[in-house]
One Martini backbone bead per residue (centre of mass of N, CA, C, O) as a GRO file, in nm:
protein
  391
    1UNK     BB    1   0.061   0.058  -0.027
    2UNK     BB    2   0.301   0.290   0.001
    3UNK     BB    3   0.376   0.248  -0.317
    4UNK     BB    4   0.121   0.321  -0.407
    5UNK     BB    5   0.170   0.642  -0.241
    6UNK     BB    6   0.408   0.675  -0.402
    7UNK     BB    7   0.314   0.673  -0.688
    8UNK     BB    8   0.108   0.918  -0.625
    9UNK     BB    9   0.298   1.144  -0.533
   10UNK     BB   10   0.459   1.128  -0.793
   11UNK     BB   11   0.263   1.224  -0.980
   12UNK     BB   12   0.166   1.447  -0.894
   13UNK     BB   13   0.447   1.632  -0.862
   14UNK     BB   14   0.435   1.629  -1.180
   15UNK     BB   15   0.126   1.775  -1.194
   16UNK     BB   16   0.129   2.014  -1.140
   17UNK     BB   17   0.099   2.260  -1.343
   18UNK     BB   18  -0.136   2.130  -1.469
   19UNK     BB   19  -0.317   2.152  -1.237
   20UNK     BB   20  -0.312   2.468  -1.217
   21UNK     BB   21  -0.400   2.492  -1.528
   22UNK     BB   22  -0.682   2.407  -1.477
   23UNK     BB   23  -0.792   2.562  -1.252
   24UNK     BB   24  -0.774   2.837  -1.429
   25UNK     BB   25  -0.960   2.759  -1.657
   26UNK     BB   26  -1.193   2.693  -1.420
   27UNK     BB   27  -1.213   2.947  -1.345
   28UNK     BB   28  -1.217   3.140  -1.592
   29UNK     BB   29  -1.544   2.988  -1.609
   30UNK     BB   30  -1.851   3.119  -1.575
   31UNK     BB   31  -2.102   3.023  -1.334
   32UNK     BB   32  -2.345   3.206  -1.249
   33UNK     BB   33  -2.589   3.097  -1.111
   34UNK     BB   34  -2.817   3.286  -1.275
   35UNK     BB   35  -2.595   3.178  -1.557
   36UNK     BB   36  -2.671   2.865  -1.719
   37UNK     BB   37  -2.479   2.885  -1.957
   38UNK     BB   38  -2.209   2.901  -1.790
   39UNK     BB   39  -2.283   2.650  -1.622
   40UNK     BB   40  -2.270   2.445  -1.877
   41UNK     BB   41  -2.010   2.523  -2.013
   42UNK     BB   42  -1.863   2.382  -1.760
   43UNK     BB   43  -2.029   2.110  -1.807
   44UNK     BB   44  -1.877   2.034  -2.093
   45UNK     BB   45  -1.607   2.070  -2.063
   46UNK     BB   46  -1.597   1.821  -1.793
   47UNK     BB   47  -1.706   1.618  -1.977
   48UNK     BB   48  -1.488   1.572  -2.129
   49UNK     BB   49  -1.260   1.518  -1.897
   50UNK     BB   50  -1.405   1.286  -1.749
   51UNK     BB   51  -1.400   1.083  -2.025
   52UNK     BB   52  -1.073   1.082  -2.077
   53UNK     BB   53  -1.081   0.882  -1.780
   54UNK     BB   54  -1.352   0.684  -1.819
   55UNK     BB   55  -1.592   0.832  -1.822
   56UNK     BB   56  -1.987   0.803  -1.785
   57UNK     BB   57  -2.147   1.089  -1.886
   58UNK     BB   58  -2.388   1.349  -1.774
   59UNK     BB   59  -2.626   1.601  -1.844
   60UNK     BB   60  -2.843   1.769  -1.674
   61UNK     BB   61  -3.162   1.879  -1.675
   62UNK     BB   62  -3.266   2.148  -1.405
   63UNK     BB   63  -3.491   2.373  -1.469
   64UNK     BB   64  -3.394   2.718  -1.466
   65UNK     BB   65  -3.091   2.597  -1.435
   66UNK     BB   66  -2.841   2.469  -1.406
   67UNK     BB   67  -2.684   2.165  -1.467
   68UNK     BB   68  -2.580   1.850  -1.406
   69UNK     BB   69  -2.279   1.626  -1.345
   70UNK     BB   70  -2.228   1.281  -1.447
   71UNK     BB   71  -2.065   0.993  -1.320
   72UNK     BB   72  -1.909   0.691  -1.425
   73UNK     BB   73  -1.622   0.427  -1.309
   74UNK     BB   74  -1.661   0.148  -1.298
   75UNK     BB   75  -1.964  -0.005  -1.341
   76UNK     BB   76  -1.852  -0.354  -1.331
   77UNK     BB   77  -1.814  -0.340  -1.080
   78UNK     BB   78  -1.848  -0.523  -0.744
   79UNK     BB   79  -1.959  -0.241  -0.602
   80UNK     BB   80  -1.969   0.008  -0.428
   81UNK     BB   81  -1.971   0.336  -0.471
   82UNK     BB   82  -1.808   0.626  -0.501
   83UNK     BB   83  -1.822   0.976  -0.412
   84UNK     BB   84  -1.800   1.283  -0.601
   85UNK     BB   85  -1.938   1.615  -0.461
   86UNK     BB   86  -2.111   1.913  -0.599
   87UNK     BB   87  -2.017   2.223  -0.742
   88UNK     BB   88  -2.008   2.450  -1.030
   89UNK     BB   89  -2.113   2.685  -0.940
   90UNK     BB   90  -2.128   3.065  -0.828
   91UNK     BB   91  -2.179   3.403  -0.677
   92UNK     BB   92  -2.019   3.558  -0.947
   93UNK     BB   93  -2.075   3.761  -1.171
   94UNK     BB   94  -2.072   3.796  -1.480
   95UNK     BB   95  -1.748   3.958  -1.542
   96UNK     BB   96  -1.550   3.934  -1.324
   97UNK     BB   97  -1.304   3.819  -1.448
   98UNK     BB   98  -1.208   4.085  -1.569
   99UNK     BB   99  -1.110   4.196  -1.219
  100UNK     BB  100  -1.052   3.870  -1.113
  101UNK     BB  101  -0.836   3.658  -1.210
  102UNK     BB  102  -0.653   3.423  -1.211
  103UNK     BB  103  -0.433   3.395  -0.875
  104UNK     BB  104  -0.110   3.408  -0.736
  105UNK     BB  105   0.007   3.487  -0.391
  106UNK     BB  106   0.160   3.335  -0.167
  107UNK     BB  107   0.025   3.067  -0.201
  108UNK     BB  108  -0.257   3.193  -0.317
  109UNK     BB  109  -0.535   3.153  -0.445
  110UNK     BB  110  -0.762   3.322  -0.685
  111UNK     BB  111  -1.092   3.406  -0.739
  112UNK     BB  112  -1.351   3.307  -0.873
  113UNK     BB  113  -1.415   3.035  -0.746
  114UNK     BB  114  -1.160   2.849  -0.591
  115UNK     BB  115  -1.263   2.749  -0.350
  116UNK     BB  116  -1.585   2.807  -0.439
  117UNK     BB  117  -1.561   2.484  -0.590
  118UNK     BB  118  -1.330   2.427  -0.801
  119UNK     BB  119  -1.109   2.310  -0.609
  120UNK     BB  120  -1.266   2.017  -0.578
  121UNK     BB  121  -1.281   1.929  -0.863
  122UNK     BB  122  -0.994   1.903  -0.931
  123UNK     BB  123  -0.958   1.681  -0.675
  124UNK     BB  124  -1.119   1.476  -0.814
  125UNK     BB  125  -1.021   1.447  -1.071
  126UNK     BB  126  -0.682   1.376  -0.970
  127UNK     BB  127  -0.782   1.123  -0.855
  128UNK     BB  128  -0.845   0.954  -1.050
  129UNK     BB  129  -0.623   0.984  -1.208
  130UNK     BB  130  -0.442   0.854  -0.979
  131UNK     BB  131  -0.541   0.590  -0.980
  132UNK     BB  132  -0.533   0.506  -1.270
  133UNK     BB  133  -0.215   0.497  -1.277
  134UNK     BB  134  -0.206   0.253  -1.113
  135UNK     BB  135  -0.463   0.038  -1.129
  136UNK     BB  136  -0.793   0.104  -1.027
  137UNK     BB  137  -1.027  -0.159  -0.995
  138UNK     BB  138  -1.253  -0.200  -0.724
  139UNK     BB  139  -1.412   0.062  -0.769
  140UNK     BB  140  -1.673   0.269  -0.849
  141UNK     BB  141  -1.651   0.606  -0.972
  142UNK     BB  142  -1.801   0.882  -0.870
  143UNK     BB  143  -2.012   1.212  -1.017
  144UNK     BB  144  -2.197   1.520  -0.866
  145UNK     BB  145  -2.251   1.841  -1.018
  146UNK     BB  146  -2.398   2.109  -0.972
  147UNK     BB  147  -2.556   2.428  -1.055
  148UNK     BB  148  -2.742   2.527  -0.785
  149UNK     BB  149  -2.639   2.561  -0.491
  150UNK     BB  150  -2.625   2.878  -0.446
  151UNK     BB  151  -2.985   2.864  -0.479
  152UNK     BB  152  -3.107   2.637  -0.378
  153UNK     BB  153  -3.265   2.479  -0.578
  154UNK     BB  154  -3.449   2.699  -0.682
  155UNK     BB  155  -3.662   2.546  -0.910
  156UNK     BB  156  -3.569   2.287  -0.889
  157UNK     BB  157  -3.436   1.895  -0.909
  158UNK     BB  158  -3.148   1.847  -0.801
  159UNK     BB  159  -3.186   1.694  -0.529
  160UNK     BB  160  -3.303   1.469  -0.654
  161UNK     BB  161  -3.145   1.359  -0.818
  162UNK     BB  162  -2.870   1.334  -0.639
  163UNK     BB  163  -3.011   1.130  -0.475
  164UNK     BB  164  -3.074   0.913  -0.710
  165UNK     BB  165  -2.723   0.878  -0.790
  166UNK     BB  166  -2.618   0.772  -0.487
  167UNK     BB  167  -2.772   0.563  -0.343
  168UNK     BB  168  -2.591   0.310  -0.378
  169UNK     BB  169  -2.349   0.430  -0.221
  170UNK     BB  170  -2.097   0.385   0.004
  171UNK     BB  171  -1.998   0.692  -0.012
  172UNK     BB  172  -1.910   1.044   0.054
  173UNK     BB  173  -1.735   1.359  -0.117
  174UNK     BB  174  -1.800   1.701  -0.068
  175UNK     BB  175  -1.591   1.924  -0.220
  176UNK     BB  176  -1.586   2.164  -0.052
  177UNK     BB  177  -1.474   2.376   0.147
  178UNK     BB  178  -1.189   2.402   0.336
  179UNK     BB  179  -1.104   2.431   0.598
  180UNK     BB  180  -0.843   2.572   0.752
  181UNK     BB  181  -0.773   2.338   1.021
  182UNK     BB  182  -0.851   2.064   0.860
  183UNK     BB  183  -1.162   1.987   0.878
  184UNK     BB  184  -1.418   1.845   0.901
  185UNK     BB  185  -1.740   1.809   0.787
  186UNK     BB  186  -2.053   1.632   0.966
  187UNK     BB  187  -2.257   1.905   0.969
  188UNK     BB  188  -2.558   2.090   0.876
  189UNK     BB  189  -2.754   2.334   0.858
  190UNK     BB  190  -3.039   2.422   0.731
  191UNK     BB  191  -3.272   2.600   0.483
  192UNK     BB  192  -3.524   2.888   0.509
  193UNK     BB  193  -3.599   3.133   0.249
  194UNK     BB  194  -3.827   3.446   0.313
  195UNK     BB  195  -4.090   3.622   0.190
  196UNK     BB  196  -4.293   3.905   0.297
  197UNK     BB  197  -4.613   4.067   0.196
  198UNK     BB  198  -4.746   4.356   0.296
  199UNK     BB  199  -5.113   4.487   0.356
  200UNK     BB  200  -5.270   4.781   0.359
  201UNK     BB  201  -5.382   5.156   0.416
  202UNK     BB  202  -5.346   5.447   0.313
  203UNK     BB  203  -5.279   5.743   0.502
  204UNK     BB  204  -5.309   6.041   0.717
  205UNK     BB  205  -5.144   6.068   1.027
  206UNK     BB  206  -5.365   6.314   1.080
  207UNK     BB  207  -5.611   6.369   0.920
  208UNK     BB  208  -5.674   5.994   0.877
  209UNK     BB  209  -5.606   5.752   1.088
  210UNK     BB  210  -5.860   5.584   1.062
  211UNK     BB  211  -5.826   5.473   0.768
  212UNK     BB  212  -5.598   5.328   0.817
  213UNK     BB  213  -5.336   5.035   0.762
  214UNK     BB  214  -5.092   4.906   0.947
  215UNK     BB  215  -4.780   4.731   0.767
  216UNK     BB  216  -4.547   4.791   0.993
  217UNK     BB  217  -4.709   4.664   1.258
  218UNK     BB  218  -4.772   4.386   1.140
  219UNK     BB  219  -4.468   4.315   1.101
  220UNK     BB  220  -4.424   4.326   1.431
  221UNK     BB  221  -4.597   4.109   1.510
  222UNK     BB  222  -4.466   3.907   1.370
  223UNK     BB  223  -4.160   3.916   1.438
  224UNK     BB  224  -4.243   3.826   1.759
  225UNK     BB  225  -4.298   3.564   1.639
  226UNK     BB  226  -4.082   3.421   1.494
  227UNK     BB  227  -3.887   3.456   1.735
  228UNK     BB  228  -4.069   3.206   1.873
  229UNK     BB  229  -3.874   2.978   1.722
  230UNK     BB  230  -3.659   2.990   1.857
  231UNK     BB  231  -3.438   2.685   1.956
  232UNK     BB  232  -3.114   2.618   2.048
  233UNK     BB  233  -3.130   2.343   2.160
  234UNK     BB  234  -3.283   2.273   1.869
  235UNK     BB  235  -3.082   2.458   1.671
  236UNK     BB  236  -3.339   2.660   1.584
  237UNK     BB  237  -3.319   2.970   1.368
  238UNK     BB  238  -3.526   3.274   1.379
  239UNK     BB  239  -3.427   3.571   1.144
  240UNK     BB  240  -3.504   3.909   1.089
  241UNK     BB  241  -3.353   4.048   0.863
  242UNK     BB  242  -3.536   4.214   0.676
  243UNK     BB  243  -3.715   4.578   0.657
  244UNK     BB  244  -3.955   4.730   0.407
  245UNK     BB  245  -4.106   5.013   0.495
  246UNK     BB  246  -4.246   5.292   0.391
  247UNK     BB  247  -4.190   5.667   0.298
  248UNK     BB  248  -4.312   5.852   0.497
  249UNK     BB  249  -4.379   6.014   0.837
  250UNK     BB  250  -4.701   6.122   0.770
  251UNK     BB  251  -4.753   5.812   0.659
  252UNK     BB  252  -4.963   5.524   0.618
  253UNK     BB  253  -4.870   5.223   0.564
  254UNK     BB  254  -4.914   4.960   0.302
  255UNK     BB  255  -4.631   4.856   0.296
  256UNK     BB  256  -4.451   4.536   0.396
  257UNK     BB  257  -4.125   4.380   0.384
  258UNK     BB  258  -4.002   4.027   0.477
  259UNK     BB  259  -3.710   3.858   0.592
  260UNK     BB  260  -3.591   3.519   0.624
  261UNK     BB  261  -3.397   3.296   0.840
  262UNK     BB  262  -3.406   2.927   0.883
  263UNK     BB  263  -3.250   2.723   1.103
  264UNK     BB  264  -3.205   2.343   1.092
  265UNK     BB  265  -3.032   2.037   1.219
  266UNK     BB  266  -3.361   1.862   1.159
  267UNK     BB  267  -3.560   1.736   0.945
  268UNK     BB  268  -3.800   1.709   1.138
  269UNK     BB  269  -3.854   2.046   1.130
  270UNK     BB  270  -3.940   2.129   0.874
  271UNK     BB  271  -4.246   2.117   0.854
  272UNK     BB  272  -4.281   2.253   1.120
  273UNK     BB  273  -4.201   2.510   1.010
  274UNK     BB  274  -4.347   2.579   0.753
  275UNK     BB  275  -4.618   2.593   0.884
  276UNK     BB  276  -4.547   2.825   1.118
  277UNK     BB  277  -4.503   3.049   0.903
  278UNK     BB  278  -4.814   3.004   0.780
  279UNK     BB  279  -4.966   3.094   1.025
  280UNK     BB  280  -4.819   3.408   1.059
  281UNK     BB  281  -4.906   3.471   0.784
  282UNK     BB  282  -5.248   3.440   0.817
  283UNK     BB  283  -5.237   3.640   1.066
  284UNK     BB  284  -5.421   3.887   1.174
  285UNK     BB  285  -5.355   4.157   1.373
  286UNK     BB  286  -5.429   4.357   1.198
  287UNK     BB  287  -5.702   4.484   1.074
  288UNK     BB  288  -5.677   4.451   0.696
  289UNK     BB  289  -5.422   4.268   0.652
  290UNK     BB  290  -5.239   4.156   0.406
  291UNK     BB  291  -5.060   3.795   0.325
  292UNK     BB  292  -4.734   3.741   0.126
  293UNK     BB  293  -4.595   3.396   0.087
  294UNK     BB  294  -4.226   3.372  -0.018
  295UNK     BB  295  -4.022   3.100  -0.100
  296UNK     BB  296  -3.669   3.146  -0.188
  297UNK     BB  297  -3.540   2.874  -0.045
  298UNK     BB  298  -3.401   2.521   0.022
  299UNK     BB  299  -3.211   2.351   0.237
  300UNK     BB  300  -3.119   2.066   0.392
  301UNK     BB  301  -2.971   1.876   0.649
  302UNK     BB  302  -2.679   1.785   0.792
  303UNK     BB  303  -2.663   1.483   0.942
  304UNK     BB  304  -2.509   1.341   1.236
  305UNK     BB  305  -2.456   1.039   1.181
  306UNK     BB  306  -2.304   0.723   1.273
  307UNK     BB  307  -2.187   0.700   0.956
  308UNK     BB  308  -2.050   0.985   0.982
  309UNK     BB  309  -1.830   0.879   1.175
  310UNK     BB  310  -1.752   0.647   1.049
  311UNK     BB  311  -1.630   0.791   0.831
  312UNK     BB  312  -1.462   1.024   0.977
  313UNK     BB  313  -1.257   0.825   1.138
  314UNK     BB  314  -1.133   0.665   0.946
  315UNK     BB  315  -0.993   0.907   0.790
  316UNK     BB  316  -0.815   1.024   1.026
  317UNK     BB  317  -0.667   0.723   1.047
  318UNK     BB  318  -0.566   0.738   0.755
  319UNK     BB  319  -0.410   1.049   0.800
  320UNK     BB  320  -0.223   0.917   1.059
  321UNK     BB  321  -0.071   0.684   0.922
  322UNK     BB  322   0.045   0.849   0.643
  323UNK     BB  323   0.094   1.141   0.728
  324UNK     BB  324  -0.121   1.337   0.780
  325UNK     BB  325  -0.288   1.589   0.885
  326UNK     BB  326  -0.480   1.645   1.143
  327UNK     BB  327  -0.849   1.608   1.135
  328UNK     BB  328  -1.092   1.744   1.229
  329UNK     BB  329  -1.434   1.836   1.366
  330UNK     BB  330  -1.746   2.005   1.224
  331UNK     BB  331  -2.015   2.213   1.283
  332UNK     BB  332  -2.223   2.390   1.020
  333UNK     BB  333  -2.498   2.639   0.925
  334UNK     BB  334  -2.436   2.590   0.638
  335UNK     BB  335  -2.504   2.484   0.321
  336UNK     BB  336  -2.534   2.172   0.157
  337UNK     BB  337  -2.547   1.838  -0.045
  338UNK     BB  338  -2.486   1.635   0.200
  339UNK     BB  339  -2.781   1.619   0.286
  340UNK     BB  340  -2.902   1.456   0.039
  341UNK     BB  341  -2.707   1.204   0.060
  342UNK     BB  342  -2.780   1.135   0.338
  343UNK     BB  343  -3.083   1.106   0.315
  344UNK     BB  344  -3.010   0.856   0.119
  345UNK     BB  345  -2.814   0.669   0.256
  346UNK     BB  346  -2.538   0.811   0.260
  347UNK     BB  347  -2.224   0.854   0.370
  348UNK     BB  348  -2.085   1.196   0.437
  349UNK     BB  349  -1.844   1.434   0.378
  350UNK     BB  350  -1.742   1.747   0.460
  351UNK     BB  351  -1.478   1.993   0.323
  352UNK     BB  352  -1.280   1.816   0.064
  353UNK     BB  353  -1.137   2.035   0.000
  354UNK     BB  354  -0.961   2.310  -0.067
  355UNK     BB  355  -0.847   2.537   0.094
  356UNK     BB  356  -0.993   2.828   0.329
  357UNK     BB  357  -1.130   3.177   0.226
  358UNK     BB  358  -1.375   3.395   0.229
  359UNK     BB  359  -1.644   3.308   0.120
  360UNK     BB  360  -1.820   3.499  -0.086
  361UNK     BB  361  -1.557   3.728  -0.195
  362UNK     BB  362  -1.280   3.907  -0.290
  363UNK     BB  363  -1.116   3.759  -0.106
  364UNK     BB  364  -1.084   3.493  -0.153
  365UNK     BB  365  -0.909   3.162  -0.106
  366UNK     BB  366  -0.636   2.923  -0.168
  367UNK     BB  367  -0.443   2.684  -0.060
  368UNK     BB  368  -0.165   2.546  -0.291
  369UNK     BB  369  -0.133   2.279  -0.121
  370UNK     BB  370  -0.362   2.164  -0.080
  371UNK     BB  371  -0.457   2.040  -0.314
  372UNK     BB  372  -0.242   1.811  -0.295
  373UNK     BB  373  -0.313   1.698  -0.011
  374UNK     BB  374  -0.618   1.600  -0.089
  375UNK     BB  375  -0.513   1.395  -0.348
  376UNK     BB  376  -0.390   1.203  -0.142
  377UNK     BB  377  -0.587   1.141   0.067
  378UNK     BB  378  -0.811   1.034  -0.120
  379UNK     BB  379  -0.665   0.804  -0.246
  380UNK     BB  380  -0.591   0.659   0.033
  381UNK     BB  381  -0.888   0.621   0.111
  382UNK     BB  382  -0.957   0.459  -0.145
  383UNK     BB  383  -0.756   0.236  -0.113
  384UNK     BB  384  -0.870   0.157   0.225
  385UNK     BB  385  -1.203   0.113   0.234
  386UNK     BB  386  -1.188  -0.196   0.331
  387UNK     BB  387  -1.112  -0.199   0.574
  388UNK     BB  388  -1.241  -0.257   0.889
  389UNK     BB  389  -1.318  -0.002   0.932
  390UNK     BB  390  -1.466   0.054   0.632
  391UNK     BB  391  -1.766  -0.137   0.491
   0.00000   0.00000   0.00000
């Protein structure tokens, strides 16, 4: 085993050059979320390259955002599939990268998704080539990168696609973004936001004020109600971020609209929240006054389950066995698509990609040699996963 990890830690040092220079040409290839065709591009792109290597690709459409991005290799093999999974899309306006193309500068990659997450990408292509090379033929290994996990799959179907496309598989690694201390993410809560949008009757408030009904009064006892689903013990927080309502000082409001975001731990959480929800915004508190409630995202929560632990204590005992920086664990906030892959009943962890900070920032930055150090690491997961650890 030592010397199979020893000839791709050979081949990796051989490919940084290639490496780096794929980074950069797929960073320079714009995704922005909301730019469906970019994002398509992208996906037409990665599918040459991991055809090229002997991956079955499809692109799936998932409109009307951009498409997600299917394949496997070794399909024939009789075992359970390895899953490498992500995004293709970033945060990042369509002709960012006029202003900010990709640079490297004291060991630090940037550019728009450098890190968040075409960095993952990267990781995985060449994790695969790197398997190849040795002459890796024990599982099936799968790839699945969706186009729009940026604005939580907002009216496509792309989260069912991919819990459809993994259901069958041994484990997964979500290729997201690299903790800066080298942590694995084992949990995130999931994520509900929200626009209320509030009517009443505007008056005069010296000369009319019976006849107004106040719409920025009626958010205000919204937000009192809202206020009451946070739940700390149980994950669960709902935040009232923006409220905008009123034009003059001496007119009562006709209209507030009001933005909701609202995170929780747990699956079973989501249902009851979205009730909740729907109950506070058809109650009128002050007589006259009318609520329409549009949710406009949504990403189910990636529990730490029995078997994400057990997969991730496996990875950990495997990265200090071969030599390999200490590991932690951490759950965090922010959502990702290993929800749906848990949800799906594959064991994932995520924060699998390369290092770094700043994500959706124009700070963002990646640390360029863990690029390389991802690349040897999840290949030793990958040649050890049979053993007693993790079956």
């Amino acid at each position: 085993m030592e010397n199979l990890l020893k000839e791709i830690n050979s081949f990796i040092s051989s490919q940084k050059d290639e490496i780096i220079s794929f980074w950069e040409y797929l960073v320079n290839i714009e995704s922005f979320t909301k730019d469906p065709e970019g994002v398509e591009n992208v996906a037409n792109f990665l599918k040459k390259v991991f055809e090229k290597e002997g991956m079955k690709c499809e692109i799936v459409p998932t409109t009307p955002n951009g498409p997600t991005l299917t394949g496997i290799i070794g399909e024939n093999r009789n075992k359970k599939p390895i899953v490498f999974s992500g995004h293709m899309d970033t945060v990042f306006k369509t002709g960012t990268i006029k202003e900010r193309p990709f640079k490297i500068v004291d060991g630090k990659a940037y550019g728009p998704g450098v890190l968040d997450m075409k960095g993952g990408i990267v990781i995985a292509l060449y994790t695969i080539k790197a398997l190849n090379h040795i002459g890796y033929d024990n599982r099936p290994i799968k790839i699945a990168f969706c186009g729009d996990e940026e604005q939580g799959h907002f009216m496509s179907n792309a989260g069912d696609v991919l819990s459809e496309y993994v259901k069958d598989a041994l484990c997964c690694f979500n290729m997201e973004t690299g903790l800066i201390d080298n942590s694995i993410c084992i949990g995130r809560k999931g994520r509900i936001g929200c626009d209320l949008e509030i009517r009443g009757a505007s008056s005069h408030a010296g000369n009319d004020f019976a006849s107004g009904v106040n719409a920025v009064e009626e958010a205000a006892f919204k937000i009192l109600e809202f206020r009451k689903l946070t739940d700390i013990e149980n994950g669960t927080t709902c935040a009232t971020t923006v409220v905008n309502g009123g034009k003059i000082v001496n007119s009562i409001p006709n209209k507030c609209k009001l933005s909701l975001d609202l995170r929780f731990e747990k699956v079973s959480e989501v249902y009851k929240i979205k009730e909740q929800i729907k109950n506070i915004a058809s109650k009128s508190y002050i007589q006259g006054t009318t609520t329409s409630l549009i949710l406009n995202g949504e990403m189910m929560p990636y529990e730490t389950t029995d078997d994400v632990l057990k997969l991730y204590n496996f990875v950990k005992a495997i990265s200090s066995k071969f030599g390999f920086k200490d590991i932690g664990s951490k759950v965090l906030g922010g959502s990702s698509d290993a929800s749906y892959i848990t949800i799906a009943g594959v064991p994932t962890l995520c924060s699998c990609g390369v290092l770094g900070e700043w994500n959706h920032t124009e700070n963002e930055y990646a640390i360029v040699d863990t690029l390389f150090d991802r690349i040897n690491l999840w290949s030793a997961v990958i040649l050890n996963i049979d053993e007693e650890v993790f079956k």
